[in-house]
Jmol script that loads the backbone (N, CA, C; Angstrom):
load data "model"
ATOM      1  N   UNK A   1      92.577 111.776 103.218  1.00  0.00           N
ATOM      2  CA  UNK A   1      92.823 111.564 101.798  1.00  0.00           C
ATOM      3  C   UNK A   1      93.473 110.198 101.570  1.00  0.00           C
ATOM      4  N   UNK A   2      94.358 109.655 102.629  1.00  0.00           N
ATOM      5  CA  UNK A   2      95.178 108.531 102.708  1.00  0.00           C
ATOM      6  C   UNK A   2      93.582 107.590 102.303  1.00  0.00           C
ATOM      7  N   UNK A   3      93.101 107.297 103.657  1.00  0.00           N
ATOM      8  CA  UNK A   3      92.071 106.491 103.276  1.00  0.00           C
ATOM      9  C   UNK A   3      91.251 106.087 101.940  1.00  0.00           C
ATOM     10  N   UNK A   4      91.117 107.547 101.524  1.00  0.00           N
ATOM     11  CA  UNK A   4      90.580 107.574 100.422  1.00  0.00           C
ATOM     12  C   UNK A   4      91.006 106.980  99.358  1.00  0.00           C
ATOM     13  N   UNK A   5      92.441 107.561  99.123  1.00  0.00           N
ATOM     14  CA  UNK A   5      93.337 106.870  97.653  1.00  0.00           C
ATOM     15  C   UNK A   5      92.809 104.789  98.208  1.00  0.00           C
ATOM     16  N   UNK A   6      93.602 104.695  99.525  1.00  0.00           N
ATOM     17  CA  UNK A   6      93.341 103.271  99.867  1.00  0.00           C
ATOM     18  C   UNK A   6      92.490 102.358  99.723  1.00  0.00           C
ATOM     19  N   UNK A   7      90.938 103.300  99.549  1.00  0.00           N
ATOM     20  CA  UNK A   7      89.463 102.747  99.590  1.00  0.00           C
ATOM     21  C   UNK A   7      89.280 102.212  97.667  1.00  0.00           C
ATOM     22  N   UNK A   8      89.884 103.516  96.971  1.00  0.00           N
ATOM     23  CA  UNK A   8      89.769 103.181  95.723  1.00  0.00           C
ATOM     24  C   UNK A   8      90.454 102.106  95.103  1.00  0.00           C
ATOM     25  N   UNK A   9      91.843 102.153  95.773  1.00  0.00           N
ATOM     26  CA  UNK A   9      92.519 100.998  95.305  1.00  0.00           C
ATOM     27  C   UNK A   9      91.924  99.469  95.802  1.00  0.00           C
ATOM     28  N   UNK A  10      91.320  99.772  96.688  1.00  0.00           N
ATOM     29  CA  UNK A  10      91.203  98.088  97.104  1.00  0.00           C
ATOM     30  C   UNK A  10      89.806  98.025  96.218  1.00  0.00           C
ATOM     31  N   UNK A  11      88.548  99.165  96.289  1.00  0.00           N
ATOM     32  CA  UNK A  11      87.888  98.734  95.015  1.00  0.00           C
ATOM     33  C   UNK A  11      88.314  98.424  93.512  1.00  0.00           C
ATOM     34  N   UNK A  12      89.389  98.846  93.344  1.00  0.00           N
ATOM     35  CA  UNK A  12      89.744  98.887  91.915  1.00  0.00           C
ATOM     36  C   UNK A  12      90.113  97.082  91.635  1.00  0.00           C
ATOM     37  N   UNK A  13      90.947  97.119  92.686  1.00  0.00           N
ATOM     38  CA  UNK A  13      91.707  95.169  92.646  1.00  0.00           C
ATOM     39  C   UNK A  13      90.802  94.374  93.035  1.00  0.00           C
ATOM     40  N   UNK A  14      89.443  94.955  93.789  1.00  0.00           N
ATOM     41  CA  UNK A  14      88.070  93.865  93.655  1.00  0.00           C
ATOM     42  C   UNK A  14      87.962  93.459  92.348  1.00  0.00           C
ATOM     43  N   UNK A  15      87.245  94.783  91.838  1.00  0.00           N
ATOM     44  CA  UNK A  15      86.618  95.159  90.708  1.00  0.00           C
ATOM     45  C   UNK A  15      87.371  94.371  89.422  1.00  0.00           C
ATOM     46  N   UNK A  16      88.694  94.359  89.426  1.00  0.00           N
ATOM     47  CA  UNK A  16      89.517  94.335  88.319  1.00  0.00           C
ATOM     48  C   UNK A  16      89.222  92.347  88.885  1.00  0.00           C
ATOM     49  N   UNK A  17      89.480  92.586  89.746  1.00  0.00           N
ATOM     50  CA  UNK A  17      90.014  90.386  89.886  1.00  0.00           C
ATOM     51  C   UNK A  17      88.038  90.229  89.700  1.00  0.00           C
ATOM     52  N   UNK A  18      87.766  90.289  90.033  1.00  0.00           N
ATOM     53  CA  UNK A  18      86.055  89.952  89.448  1.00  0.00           C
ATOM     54  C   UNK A  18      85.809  90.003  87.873  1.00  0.00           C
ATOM     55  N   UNK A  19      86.244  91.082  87.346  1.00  0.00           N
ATOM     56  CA  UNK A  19      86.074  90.497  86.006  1.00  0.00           C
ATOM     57  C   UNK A  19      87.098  89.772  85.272  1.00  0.00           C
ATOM     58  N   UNK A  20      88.369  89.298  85.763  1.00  0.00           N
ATOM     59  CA  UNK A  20      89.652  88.760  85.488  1.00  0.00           C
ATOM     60  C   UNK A  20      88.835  87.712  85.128  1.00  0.00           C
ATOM     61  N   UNK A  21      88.240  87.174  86.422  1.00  0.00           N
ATOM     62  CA  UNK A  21      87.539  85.535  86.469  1.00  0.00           C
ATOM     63  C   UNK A  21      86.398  85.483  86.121  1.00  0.00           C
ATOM     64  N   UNK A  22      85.267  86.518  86.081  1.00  0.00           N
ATOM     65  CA  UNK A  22      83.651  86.215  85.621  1.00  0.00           C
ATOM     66  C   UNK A  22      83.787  86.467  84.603  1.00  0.00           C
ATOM     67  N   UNK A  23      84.706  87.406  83.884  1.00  0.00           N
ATOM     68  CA  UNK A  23      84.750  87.644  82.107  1.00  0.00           C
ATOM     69  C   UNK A  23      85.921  88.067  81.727  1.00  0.00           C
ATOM     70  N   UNK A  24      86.689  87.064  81.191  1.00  0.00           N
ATOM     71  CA  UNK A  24      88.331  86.772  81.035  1.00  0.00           C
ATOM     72  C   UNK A  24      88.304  87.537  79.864  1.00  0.00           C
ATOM     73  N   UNK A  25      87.478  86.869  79.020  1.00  0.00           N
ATOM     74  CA  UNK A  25      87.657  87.982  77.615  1.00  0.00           C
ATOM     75  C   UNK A  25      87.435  89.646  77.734  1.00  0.00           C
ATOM     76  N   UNK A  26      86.545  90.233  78.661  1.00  0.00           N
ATOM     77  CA  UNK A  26      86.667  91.271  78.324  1.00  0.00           C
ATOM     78  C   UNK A  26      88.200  91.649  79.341  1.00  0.00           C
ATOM     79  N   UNK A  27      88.534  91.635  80.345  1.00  0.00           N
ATOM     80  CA  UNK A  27      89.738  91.816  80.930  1.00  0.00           C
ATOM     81  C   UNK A  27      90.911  91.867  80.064  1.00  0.00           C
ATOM     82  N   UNK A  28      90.819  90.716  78.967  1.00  0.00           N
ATOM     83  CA  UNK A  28      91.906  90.761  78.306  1.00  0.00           C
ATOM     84  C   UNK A  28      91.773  91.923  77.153  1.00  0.00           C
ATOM     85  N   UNK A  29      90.520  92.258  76.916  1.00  0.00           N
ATOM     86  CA  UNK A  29      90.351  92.809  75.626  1.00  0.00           C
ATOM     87  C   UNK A  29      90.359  94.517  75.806  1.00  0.00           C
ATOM     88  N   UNK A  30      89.791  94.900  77.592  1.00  0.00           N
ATOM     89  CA  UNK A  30      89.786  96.087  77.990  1.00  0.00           C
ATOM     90  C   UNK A  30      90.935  96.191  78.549  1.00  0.00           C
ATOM     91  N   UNK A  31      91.345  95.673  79.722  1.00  0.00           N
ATOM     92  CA  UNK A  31      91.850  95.945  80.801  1.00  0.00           C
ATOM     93  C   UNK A  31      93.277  95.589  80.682  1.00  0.00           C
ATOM     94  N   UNK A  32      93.923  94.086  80.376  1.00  0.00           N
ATOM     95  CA  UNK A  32      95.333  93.441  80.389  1.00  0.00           C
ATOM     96  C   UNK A  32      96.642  94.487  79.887  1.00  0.00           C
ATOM     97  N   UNK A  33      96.395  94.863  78.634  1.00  0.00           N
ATOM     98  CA  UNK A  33      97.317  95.945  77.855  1.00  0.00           C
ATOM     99  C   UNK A  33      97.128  97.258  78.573  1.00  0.00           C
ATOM    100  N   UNK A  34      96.111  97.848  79.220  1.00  0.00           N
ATOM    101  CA  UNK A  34      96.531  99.154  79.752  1.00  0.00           C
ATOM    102  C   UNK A  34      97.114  99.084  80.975  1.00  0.00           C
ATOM    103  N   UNK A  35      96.769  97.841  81.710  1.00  0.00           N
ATOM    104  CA  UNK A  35      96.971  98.187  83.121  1.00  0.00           C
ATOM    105  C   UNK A  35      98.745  97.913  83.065  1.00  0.00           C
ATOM    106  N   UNK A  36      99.563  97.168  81.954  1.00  0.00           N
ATOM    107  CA  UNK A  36     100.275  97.069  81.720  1.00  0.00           C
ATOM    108  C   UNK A  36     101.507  98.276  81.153  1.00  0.00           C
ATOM    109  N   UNK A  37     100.490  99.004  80.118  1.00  0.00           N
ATOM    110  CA  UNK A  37     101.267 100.245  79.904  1.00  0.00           C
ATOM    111  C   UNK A  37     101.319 101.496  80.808  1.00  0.00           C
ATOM    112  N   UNK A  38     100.235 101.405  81.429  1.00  0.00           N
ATOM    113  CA  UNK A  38      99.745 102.412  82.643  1.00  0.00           C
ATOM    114  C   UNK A  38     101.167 102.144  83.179  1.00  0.00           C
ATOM    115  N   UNK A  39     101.487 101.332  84.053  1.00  0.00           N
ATOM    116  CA  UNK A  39     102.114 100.882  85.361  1.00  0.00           C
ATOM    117  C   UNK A  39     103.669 101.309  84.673  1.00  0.00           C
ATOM    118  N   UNK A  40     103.986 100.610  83.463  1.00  0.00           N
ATOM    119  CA  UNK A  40     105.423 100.843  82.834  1.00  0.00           C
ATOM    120  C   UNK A  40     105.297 102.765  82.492  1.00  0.00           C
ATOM    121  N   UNK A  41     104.468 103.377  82.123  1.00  0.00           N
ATOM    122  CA  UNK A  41     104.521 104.658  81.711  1.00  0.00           C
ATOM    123  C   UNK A  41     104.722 105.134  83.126  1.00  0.00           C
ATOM    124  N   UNK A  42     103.984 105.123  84.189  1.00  0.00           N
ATOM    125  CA  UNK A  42     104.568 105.756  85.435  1.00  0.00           C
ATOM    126  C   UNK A  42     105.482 105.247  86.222  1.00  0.00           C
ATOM    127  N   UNK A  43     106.248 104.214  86.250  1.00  0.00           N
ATOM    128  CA  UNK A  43     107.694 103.995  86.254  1.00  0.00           C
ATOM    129  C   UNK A  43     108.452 105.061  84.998  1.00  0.00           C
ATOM    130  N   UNK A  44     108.059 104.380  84.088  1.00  0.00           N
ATOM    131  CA  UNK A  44     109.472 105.066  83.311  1.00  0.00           C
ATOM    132  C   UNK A  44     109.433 106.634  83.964  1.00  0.00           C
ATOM    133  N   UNK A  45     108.236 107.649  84.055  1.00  0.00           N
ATOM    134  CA  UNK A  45     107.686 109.106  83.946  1.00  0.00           C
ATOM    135  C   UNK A  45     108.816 109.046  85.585  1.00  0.00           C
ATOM    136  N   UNK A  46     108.507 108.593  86.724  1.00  0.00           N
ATOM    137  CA  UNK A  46     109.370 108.848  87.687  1.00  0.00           C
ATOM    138  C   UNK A  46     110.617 108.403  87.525  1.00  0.00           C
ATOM    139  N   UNK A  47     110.902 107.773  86.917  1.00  0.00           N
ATOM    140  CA  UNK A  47     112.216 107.482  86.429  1.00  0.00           C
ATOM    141  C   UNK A  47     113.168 108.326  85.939  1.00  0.00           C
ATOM    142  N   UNK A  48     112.940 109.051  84.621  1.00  0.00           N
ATOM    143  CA  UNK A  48     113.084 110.447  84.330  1.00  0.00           C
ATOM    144  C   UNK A  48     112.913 111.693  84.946  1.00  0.00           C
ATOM    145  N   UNK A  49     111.936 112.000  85.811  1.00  0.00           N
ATOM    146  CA  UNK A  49     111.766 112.532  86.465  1.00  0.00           C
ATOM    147  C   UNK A  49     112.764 112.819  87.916  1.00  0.00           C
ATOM    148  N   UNK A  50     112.937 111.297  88.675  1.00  0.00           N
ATOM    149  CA  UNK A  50     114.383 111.508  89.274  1.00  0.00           C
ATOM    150  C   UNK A  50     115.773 111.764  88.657  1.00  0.00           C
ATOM    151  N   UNK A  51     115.738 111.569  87.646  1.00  0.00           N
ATOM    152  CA  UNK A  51     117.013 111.801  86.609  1.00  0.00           C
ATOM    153  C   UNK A  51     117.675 112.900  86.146  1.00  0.00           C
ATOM    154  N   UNK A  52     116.100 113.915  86.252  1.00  0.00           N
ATOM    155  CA  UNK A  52     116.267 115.216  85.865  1.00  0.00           C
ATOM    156  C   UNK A  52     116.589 115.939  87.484  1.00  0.00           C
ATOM    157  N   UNK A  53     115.668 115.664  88.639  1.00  0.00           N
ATOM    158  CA  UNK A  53     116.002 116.425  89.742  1.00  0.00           C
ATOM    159  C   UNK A  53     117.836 115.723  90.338  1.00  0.00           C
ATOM    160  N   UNK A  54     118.286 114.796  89.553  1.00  0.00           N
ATOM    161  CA  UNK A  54     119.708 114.583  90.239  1.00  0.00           C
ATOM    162  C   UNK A  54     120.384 115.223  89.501  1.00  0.00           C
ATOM    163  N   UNK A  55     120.186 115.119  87.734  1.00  0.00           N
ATOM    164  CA  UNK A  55     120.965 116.721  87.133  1.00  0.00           C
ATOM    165  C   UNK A  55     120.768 118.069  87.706  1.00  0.00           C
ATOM    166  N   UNK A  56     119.831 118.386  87.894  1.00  0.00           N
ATOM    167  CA  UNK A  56     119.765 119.584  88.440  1.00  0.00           C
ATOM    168  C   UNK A  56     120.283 119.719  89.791  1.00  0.00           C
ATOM    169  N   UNK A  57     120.373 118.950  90.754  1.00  0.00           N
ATOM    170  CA  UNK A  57     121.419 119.107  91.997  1.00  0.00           C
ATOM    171  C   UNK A  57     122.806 118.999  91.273  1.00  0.00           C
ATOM    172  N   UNK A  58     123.050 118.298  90.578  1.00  0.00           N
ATOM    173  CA  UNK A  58     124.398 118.131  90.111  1.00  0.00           C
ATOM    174  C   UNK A  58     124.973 119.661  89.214  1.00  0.00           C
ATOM    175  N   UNK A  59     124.188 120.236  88.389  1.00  0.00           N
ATOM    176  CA  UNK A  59     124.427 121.535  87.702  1.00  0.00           C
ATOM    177  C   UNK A  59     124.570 122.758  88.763  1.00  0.00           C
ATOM    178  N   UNK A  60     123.737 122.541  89.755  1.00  0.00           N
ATOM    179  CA  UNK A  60     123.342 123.543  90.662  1.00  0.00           C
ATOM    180  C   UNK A  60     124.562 123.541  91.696  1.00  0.00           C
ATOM    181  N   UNK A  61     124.675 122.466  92.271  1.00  0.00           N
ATOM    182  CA  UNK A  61     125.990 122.409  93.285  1.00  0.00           C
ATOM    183  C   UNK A  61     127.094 123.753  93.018  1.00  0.00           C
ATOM    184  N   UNK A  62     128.115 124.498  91.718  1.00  0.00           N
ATOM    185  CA  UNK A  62     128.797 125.159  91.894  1.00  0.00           C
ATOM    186  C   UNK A  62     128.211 126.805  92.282  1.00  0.00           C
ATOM    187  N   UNK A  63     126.899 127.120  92.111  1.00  0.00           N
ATOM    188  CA  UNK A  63     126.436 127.895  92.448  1.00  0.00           C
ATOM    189  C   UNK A  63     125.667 127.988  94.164  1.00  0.00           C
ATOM    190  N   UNK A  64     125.629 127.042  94.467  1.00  0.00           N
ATOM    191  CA  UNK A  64     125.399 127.078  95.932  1.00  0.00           C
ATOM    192  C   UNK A  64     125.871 127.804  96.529  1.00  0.00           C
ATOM    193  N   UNK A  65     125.719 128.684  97.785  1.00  0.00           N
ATOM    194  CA  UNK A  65     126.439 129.705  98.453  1.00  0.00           C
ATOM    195  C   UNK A  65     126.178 128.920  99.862  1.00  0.00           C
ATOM    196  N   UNK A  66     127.655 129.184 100.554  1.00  0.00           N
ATOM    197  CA  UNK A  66     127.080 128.867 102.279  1.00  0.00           C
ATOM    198  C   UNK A  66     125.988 128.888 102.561  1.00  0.00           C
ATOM    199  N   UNK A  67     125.793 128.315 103.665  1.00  0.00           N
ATOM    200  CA  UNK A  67     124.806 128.288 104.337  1.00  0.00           C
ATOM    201  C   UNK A  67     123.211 127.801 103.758  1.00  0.00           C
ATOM    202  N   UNK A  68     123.128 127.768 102.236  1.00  0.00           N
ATOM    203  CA  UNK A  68     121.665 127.729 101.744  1.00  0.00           C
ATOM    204  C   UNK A  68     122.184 126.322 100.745  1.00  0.00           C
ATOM    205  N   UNK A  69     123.399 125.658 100.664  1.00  0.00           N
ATOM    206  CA  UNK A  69     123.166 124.460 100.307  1.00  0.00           C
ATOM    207  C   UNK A  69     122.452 123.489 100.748  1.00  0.00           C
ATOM    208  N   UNK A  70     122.312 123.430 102.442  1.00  0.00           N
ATOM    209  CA  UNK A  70     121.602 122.090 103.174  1.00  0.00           C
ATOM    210  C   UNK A  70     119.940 122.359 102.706  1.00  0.00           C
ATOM    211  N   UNK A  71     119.476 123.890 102.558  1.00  0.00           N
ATOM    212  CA  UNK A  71     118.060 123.941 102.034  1.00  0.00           C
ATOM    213  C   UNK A  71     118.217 123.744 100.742  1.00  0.00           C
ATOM    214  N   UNK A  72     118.932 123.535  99.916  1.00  0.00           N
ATOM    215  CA  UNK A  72     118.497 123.424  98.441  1.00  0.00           C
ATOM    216  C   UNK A  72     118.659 121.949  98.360  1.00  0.00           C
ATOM    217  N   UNK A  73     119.803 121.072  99.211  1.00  0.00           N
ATOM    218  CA  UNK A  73     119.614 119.684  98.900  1.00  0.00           C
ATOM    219  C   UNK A  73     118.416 119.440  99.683  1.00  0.00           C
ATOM    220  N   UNK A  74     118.055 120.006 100.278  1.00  0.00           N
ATOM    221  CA  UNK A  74     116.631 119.241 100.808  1.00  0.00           C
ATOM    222  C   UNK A  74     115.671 119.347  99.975  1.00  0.00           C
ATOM    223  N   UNK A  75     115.702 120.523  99.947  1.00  0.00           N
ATOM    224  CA  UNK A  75     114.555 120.994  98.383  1.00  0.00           C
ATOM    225  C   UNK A  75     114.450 120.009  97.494  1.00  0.00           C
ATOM    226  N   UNK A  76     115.487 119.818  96.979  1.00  0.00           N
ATOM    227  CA  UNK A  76     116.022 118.244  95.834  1.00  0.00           C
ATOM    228  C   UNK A  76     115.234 117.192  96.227  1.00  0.00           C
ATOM    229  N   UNK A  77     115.640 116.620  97.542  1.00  0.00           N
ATOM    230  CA  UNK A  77     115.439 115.666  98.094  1.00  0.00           C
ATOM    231  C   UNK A  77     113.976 115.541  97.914  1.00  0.00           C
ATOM    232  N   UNK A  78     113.207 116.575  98.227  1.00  0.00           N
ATOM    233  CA  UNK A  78     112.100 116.435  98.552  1.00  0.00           C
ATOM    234  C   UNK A  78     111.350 116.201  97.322  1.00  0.00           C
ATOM    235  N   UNK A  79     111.761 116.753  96.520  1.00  0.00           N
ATOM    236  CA  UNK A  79     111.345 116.696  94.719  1.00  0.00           C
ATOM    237  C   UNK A  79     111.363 115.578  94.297  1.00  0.00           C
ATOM    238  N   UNK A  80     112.040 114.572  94.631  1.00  0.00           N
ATOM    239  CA  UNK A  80     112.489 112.739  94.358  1.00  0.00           C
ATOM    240  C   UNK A  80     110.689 112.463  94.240  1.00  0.00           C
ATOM    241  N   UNK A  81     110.986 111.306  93.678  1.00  0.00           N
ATOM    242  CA  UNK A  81     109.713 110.648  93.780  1.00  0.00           C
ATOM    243  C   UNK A  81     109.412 109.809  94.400  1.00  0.00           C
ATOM    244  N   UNK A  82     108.248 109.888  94.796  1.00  0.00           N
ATOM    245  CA  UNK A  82     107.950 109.207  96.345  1.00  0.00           C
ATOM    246  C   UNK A  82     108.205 107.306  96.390  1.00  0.00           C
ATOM    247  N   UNK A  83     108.900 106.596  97.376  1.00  0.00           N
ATOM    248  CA  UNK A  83     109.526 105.241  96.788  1.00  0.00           C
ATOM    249  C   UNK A  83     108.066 104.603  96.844  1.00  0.00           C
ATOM    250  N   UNK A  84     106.987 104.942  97.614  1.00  0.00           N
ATOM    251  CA  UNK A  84     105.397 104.316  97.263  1.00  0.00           C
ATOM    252  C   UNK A  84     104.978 104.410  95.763  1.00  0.00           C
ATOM    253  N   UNK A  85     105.433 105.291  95.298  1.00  0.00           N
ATOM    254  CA  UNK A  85     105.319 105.436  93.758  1.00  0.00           C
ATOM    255  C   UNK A  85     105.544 104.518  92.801  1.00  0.00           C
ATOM    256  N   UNK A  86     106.515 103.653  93.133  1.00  0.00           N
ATOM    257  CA  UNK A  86     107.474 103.169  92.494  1.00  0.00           C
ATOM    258  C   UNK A  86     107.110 101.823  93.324  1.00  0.00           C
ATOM    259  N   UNK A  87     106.731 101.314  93.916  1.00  0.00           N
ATOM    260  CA  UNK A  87     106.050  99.843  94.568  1.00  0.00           C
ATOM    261  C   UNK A  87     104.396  99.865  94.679  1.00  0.00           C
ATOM    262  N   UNK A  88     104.206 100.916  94.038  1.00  0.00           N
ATOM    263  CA  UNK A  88     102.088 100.454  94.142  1.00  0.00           C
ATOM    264  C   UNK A  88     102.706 100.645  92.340  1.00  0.00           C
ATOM    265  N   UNK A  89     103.620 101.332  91.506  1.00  0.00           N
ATOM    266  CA  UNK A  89     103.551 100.823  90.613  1.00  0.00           C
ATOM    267  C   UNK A  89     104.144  99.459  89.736  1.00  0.00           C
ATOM    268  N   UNK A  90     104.786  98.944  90.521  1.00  0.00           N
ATOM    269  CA  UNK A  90     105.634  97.771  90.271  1.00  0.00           C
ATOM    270  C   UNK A  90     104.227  96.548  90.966  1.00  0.00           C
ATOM    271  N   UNK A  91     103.924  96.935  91.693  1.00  0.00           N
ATOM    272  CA  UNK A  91     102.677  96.201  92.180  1.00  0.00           C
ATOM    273  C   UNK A  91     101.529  95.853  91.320  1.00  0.00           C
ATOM    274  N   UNK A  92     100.975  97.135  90.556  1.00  0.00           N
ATOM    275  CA  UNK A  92     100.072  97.181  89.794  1.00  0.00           C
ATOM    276  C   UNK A  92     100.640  96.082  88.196  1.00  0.00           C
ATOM    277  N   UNK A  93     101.998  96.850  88.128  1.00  0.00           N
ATOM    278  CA  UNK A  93     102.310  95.679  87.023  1.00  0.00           C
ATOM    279  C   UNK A  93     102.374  94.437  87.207  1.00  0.00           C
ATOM    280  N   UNK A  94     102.807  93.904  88.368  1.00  0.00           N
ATOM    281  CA  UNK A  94     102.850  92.236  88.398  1.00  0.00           C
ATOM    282  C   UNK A  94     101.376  91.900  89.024  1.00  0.00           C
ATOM    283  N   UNK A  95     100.341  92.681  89.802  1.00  0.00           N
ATOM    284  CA  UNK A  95      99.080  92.243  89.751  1.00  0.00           C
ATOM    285  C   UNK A  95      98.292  92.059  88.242  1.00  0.00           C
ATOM    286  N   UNK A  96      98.490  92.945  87.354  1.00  0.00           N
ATOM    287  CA  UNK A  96      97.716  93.061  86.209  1.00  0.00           C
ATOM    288  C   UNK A  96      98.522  91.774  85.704  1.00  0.00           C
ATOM    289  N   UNK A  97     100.102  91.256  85.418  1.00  0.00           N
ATOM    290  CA  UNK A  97     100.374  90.477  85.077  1.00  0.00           C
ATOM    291  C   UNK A  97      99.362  88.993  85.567  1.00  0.00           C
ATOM    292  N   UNK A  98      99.513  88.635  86.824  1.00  0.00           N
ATOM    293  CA  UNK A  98      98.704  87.655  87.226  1.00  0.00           C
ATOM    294  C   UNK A  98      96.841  87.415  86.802  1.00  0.00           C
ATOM    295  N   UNK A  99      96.721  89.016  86.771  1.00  0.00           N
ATOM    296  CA  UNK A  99      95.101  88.779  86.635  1.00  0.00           C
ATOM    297  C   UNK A  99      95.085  88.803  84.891  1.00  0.00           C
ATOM    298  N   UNK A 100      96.027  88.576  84.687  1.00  0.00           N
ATOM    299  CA  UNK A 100      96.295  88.327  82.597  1.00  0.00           C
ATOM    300  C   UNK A 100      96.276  86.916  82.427  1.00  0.00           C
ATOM    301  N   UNK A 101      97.025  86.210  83.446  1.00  0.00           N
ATOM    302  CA  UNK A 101      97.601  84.676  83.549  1.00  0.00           C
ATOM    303  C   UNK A 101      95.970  84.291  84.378  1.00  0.00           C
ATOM    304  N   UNK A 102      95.433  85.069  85.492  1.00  0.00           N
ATOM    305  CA  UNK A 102      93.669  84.490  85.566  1.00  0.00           C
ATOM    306  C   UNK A 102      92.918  84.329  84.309  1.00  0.00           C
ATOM    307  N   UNK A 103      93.182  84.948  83.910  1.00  0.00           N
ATOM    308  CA  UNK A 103      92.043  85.434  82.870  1.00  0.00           C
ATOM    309  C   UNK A 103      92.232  84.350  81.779  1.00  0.00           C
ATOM    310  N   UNK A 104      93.749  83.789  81.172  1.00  0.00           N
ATOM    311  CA  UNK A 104      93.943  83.040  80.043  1.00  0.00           C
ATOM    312  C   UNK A 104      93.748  81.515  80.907  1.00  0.00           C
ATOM    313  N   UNK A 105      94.127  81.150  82.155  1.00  0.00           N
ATOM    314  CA  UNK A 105      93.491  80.435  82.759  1.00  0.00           C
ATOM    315  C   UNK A 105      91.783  80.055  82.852  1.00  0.00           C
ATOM    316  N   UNK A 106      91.381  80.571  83.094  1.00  0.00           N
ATOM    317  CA  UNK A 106      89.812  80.668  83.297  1.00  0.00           C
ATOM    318  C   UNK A 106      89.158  80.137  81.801  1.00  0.00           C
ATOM    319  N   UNK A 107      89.712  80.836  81.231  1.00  0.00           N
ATOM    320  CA  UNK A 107      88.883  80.911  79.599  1.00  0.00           C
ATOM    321  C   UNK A 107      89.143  79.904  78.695  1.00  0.00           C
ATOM    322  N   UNK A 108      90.727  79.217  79.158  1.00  0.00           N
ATOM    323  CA  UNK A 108      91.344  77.883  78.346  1.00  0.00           C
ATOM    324  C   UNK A 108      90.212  76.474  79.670  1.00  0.00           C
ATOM    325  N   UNK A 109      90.223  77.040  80.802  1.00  0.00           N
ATOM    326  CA  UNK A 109      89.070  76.113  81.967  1.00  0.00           C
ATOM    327  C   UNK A 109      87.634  75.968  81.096  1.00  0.00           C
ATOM    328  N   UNK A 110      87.111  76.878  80.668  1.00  0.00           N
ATOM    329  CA  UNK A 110      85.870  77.120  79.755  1.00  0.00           C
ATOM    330  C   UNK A 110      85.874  76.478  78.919  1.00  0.00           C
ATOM    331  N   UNK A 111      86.876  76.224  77.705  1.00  0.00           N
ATOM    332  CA  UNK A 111      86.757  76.037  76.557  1.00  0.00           C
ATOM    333  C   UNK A 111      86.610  74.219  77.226  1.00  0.00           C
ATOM    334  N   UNK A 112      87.852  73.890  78.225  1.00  0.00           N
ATOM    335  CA  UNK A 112      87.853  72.150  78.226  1.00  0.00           C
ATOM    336  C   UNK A 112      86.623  71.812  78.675  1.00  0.00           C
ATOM    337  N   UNK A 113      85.648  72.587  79.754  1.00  0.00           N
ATOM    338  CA  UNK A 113      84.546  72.123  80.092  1.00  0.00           C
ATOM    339  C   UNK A 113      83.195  72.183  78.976  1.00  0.00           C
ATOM    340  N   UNK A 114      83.523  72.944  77.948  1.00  0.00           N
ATOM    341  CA  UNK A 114      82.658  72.923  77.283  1.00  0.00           C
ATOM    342  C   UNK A 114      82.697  72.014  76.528  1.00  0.00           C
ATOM    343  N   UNK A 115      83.876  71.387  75.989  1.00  0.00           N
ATOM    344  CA  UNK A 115      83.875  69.774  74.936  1.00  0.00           C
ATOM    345  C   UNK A 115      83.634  69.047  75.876  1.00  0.00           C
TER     346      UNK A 115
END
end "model"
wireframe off; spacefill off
backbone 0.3
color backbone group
């Protein structure tokens, strides 16, 4: 499955930098603003998401009984969101950033070669 997610992503950042540079306008017009809100919506979503599983260890702690605290902080632990989560999405935002800065590049290249 690893492979798999891996195979899509590296088609996706072909796919996406090919039309950054063969067609700037549509990149900017399809692609620039989502890949942007995409990337910030699943940051913020794990963001909150760890926020809520550290309240809930934190509420939960006085009810813990011997012996079954080390399984419930693990439990916790394990609930966190994965730190790959959080760097293929910080990734995706500053790639989409750059292939935004290709794209207004390329198309301001167009306009001077065309006068």
């Amino acid at each position: 499955m690893e492979d798999f997610i891996i195979g899509v992503g590296a088609a996706a950042i072909s796919g996406l930098t090919f039309i950054a540079y063969q067609h700037p306008e549509l990149f900017e017009r399809e692609f620039s603003a989502k890949i942007t809100y995409i990337s910030i919506g699943v940051i913020l979503a794990a963001i909150f998401h760890d926020t809520g599983v550290s309240s809930a260890q934190h509420e939960l702690a006085p009810f813990i009984k011997d012996g079954v605290g080390p399984a419930v902080k693990a439990a916790l632990e394990k609930a966190k969101t994965n730190d790959y989560i959080y760097l293929a999405s910080l990734g995706a935002l500053f790639y989409g950033m750059f292939l935004s800065w290709l794209a207004k590049h390329v198309k301001a290249e167009n306009r001077q070669g065309s006068h």
